[in-house]
Phi, psi and omega in degrees: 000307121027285202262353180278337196281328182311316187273351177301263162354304179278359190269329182281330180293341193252340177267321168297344179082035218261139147328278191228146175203155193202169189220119188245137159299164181216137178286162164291038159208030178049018181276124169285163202231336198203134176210156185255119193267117178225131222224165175249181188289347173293138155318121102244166206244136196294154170255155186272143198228342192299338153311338176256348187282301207267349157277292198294322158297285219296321224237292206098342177276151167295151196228122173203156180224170187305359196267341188137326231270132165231150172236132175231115204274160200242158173209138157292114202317314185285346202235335174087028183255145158273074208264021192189148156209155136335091212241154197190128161245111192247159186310145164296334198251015196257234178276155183283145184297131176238113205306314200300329153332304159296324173321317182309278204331287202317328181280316173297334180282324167320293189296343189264018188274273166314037179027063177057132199289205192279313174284352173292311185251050098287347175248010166300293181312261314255319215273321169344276176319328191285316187074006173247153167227147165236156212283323208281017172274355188283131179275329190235031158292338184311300174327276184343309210273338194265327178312153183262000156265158192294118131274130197229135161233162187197125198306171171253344191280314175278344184075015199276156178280142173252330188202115128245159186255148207311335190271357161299306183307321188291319193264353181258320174090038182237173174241189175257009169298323218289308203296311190305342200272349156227146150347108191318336184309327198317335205235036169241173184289115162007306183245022157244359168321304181268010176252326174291346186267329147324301207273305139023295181286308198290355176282300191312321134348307207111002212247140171263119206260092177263146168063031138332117195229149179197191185228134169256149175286100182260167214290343193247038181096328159314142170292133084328123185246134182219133181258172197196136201225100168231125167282151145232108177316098168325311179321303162257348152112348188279143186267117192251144203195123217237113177255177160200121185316125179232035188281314187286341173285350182280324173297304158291356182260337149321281166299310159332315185288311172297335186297310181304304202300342187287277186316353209257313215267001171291143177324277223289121171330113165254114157245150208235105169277135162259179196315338209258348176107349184268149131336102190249009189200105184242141179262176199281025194242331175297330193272343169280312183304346181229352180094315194248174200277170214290319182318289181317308177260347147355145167051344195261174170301144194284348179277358148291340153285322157341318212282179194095209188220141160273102161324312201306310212239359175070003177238175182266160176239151183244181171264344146304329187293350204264303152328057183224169171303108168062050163246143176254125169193132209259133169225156159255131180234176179263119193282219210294299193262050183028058181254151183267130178251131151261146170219155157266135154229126181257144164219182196182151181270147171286125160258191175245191202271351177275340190105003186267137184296131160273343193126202203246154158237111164271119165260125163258101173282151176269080154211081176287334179272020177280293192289301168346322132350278189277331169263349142306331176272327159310326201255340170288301191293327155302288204289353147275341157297320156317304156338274163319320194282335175280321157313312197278004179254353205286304187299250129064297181283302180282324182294332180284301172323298221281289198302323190296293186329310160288330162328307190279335185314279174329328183281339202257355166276321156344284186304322174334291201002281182267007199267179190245165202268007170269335186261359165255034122308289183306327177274352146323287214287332192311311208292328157337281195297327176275339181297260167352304144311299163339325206266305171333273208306313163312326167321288163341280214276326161314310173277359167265339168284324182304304211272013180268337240220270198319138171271168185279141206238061195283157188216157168281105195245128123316074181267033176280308177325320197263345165336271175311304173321315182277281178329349190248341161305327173277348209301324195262340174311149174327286182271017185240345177338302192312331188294104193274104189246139182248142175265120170241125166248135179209123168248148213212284173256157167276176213236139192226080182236162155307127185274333193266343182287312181324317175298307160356271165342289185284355184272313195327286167322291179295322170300329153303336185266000161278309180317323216245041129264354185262007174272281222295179193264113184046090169270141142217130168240128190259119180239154187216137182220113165252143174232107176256150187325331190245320159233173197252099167243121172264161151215159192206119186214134212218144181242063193252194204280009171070143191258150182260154192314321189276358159298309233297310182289005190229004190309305201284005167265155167341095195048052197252138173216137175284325172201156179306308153013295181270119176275048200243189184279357208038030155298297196333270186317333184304297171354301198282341179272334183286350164287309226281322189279347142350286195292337190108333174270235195222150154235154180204134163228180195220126175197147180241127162326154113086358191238331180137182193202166206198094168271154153212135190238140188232118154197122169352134158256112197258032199292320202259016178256330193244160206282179207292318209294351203301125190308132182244029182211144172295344171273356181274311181308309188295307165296000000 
C-alpha cells in the first residue's frame, strides 16, 4: 500500500508541476497521524495545511485556496470515513489544477484503501482468466493517459506492452502500435537487457522494484535514462510500471562528475560550499593547503579554513564575507600548524539545472611568494626612497660644508693682500682652522662612502689594541689633556670584526666624548669592552654636557648637530649607526643634561660563522 501511494504521488506531482506534495493519514478526529513526504529540486518549505486538513475531513471534498495549497481527501468506502488525503502545492501562477485527475488519482487510492471493491475483482479475474487485456476496463486511464509520466502495463510471459500512455510517443518519437508490435527488451540499450530482465524476473517473483533506471532507444537514435517504480498485481498476474524520464539529470550527474573528477585533478585549491556555509567537496590541493585531511572537513563550516586574523587589515574574516557571488579576496588564513598562508579567494554561485542556487564554488590560490614579493619590493622601494631623500639632502649639505671653508679660505687670503705681517699670521692660522675643518668633513664622507660601499671584511682584532689607539690620538691635543679615561677589558672569545668599520665606530663615539667633557671640571671618560663568543659589548661612557631629551631620537641623522658646541659635520653619528647596522648590531644611548651620556654598542662576534682560512692579520685586510 505504501509504495503504491508513493508512485501515485510522484505521478500526480510531475503532472501537476506540484512544489510540494505528500499523502498523509488521518486519526478518527482528523489529527494527522503519518504522512509520506515529497519535495521537487526548488527550495521550498512544507505549508501549514492544517486548516484545509480540518475542512477537508468534514465536506469530504477537494479542496484549493489562492495559495496554491489542495487537498483530496481519500475516504474509505466501507466506513464513509476520511481516512488518508492528498496534500499538493502548485505554482499560484502556473498551470490550473486538473480536477478530473486528481479525482481518478483519488479513486485508484480509494479502492486500494478498501481493498478493491467487488467489481474491481470481477474484472480482475474476468482479464486473468481471459489472458486479453482491454484498456478500456482500467478506471483510471483518464490519469494515465494525461499524465507526464511513463505508464506501462506489461504480460510477463511475453514480456509484451499491454497499455501505454500518450507520453512514450512524445518522449521515444514511436507511435504505441510501434512499441507495442515488440517485447520491451526490443527497445533498450544493449547493455541494460540483462540487469532489466533481473529486475523483471524479481518483480515477477514478487518482489516490488523502486528507482530501477535503464535506457530506451528513440527514432532518432537516442538514449533515454528512464527511472522506474514497478510492481506486480497478484490479482491478474501483470506487471504494472510507473516511470519518469531522468535524461537531463542523469546528464547533470554526469557533468558534476566530470567537473569533480576535473577539480580534483586541478593546481589551484578547489571546494564546493553548500548554502548553509559547509564543505560538501575539497580537492586534493585544499587538503595540502591546510593540513588537514578530507574527512575533517568535510560537513563541516568554511570558518574552519577561515580562522584567524587577516593581519594585513586587523579584522576577522567570516565565510559571509567570502560567500558572495563573483567575489575576490585577499587574506591571511591559517593551516594545521597555524602558520599564516596568504590566499585569493574567488568565489562564486552554483545553480541547479532549474537556475535555483545550490551553493558556492571556491577557488583558493596559494600566493604568499606573490605577497612575499611585494613586500620585499616594498621594502625596497622605501629604502630607495629614503635612499633619494638622504642623496639629495647629503648633496645639498656637503656642496654647503664644502664651499664655506673655501669661501672663507679665499676671502681671507684676498685680505692677506694689503694686511701687515702680524694680521696675515692671524689670517693664516683663520686659513688653518677652515683648511682643517674642510679636511674633517672630507674625512667624514671617505668613511660614509666606505661603509655603504664596502663588503664586510672581519678580521681577527685585538681590541685592547685597537682600544688604546684611538685613545691615544687625543692623549696630546691641548684641550683634551685634562682628560681622564679609563679603560676595562674583559676577554672572554677571540674577536672577529670588520676592522675598518670598527674603527670607525670608536673614533667617532670617543672623539665626541673628549669635545663635550673638555668644558667642564675634571672630564672623564670611562670605556668598557667585553668580548663574548657571541658578541662584541662597548659602553663609552662620558660626563660631559649631555643631551637634551627631545635631542635624543635625532642625535643619528644625517647633520643633525644637538648643540652649537659642536663644529663638526653632523655626520659622525649617522655614520656610526649605520656601520653598527652593517655590522648587525644595535646601538643605544643614555644621557642627563649637564651630567654625562652613556653609548652601548652590541655587535655580533663573527669568530664562529666564517671559515678557519679567514684573514687574521691587518696588512692581509687593508690589502
Amino acid at each position: 500500500m505504501k509504495d503504491f501511494m508513493e508512485s501515485l504521488l510522484d505521478n500526480i506531482m510531475d503532472y501537476q508541476q506540484a512544489y510540494y506534495g505528500s499523502v498523509c493519514r488521518l486519526l478518527t478526529d482528523g489529527t494527522v497521524d503519518n504522512c509520506i513526504i515529497r519535495f521537487n529540486k526548488r527550495k521550498t518549505s512544507s505549508p501549514n495545511l492544517d486548516p484545509l486538513v480540518r475542512k477537508v475531513f468534514h465536506t469530504k471534498e477537494i479542496l484549493q485556496n489562492e495559495e496554491g495549497q489542495v487537498i483530496c481527501p481519500i475516504i474509505n468506502s466501507k466506513t464513509d470515513e476520511v481516512e488518508a488525503c492528498f496534500v499538493l502545492l502548485i505554482p499560484k501562477n502556473g498551470s490550473i489544477l486538473d480536477d478530473n485527475a486528481l479525482s481518478q488519482v483519488r479513486a485508484i487510492a480509494e479502492m486500494a484503501l478498501s481493498q478493491a471493491s467487488l467489481e474491481m475483482e470481477e474484472v480482475s479475474t474476468t482479464i486473468h482468466q481471459k489472458g486479453d487485456f482491454e484498456e478500456d476496463d482500467i478506471t483510471y486511464k483518464p490519469f494515465f493517459t494525461d499524465t507526464v509520466g511513463l505508464c506501462a502495463i506489461v504480460e510477463p510471459h511475453t514480456c509484451d506492452f499491454l497499455f501505454l500512455n500518450k507520453t512514450w510517443e512524445r518522449i521515444l518519437g514511436y507511435s504505441i502500435e510501434e512499441l507495442k508490435s515488440y517485447p520491451f527488451m526490443n527497445w533498450l540499450h544493449v547493455d541494460d537487457i540483462n540487469d532489466s530482465l533481473a529486475v523483471f524476473q524479481e518483480v515477477y517473483e514478487g518482489k516490488a522494484v523502486k528507482s530501477f533506471i535503464n535506457r530506451y532507444r528513440t527514432k532518432w537514435g537516442e538514449y533515454k535514462y528512464f527511472e522506474w517504480d514497478i510492481t506486480r498485481n497478484i490479482d491478474n498476474g501483470l506487471i504494472y510500471c510507473i516511470g519518469k524520464d531522468i535524461t537531463k539529470q542523469h546528464e547533470n550527474h554526469e557533468k558534476l562528475f566530470f567537473q569533480s573528477t576535473i577539480l580534483r585533478g586541478v593546481q589551484d585549491s578547489v571546494l564546493v560550499i553548500d548554502l548553509e556555509g559547509k564543505v560538501s567537496f575539497v580537492n586534493d590541493s585544499v587538503i595540502q593547503l591546510t593540513g588537514y585531511p578530507r574527512n575533517y572537513l568535510l560537513g563541516r563550516s568554511l570558518n574552519v579554513i577561515l580562522k584567524g586574523l587577516d593581519k594585513s587589515n586587523s579584522f576577522s574574516i567570516s565565510a559571509e564575507d567570502v560567500l558572495k557571488n563573483d567575489n575576490t579576496i585577499e587574506l591571511q588564513i591559517q593551516n594545521k600548524n597555524d602558520e599564516f598562508i596568504w590566499v585569493e579567494v574567488r568565489t562564486s554561485i552554483l545553480s541547479d539545472v532549474y537556475g535555483d542556487s545550490i551553493g558556492f564554488l571556491g577557488i583558493i590560490k596559494d600566493i604568499t611568494p606573490r605577497k612575499e614579493y611585494e613586500e620585499t619590493l616594498m621594502k625596497r622601494n622605501e629604502a630607495l626612497s629614503k635612499a633619494n631623500k638622504e642623496l639629495d639632502n647629503f648633496v645639498y649639505r656637503v656642496s654647503h660644508d664644502l664651499r664655506a671653508p673655501i669661501t672663507s679660505a679665499l676671502g681671507l687670503i684676498e685680505l692677506s693682500m694689503d694686511a701687515s705681517l702680524e694680521q696675515v699670521k692671524e689670517y693664516l692660522e683663520l686659513q688653518q682652522r677652515s683648511l682643517m675643518k674642510l679636511d674633517s668633513f672630507i674625512h667624514d664622507i671617505l668613511n660614509y662612502s666606505r661603509n655603504n660601499r664596502m663588503e664586510l671584511r672581519p678580521v681577527k682584532i685585538n681590541i685592547k689594541e685597537l682600544l688604546h689607539s684611538t685613545v691615544d690620538q687625543y692623549r696630546f691635543i691641548n684641550q683634551y689633556i685634562e682628560t681622564t679615561v679609563n679603560i676595562n677589558i674583559e676577554v672572554q672569545n677571540e674577536l672577529y670584526c670588520d676592522e675598518s668599520r670598527l674603527s670607525v665606530i670608536l673614533n667617532n663615539i670617543i672623539s665626541n666624548a673628549f669635545k663635550f667633557t673638555s668644558r667642564i671640571l675634571k672630564p672623564t671618560i670611562n670605556i668598557k669592552a667585553l668580548v663574548e663568543p657571541s658578541d662584541l659589548i662597548l659602553t663609552i661612557e662620558d660626563n660631559g654636557i649631555g643631551i637634551k631629551n627631545e635631542h635624543i631620537e635625532k642625535i643619528f641623522d644625517m647633520f643633525y648637530r644637538a648643540t652649537d658646541m659642536n663644529n663638526g659635520s653632523g655626520l659622525g653619528l649617522y655614520i656610526v649607526q649605520e656601520a653598527v647596522k652593517k655590522l648587525g648590531g644595535d646601538i643605544t644611548v643614555d644621557s642627563v643634561i649637564n651630567e654625562g651620556t652613556t653609548f652601548q654598542i652590541v655587535i655580533p662576534n663573527l669568530w664562529s660563522i666564517f671559515p678557519t682560512g679567514i684573514m687574521v692579520s691587518k696588512e692581509k685586510a687593508t690589502n
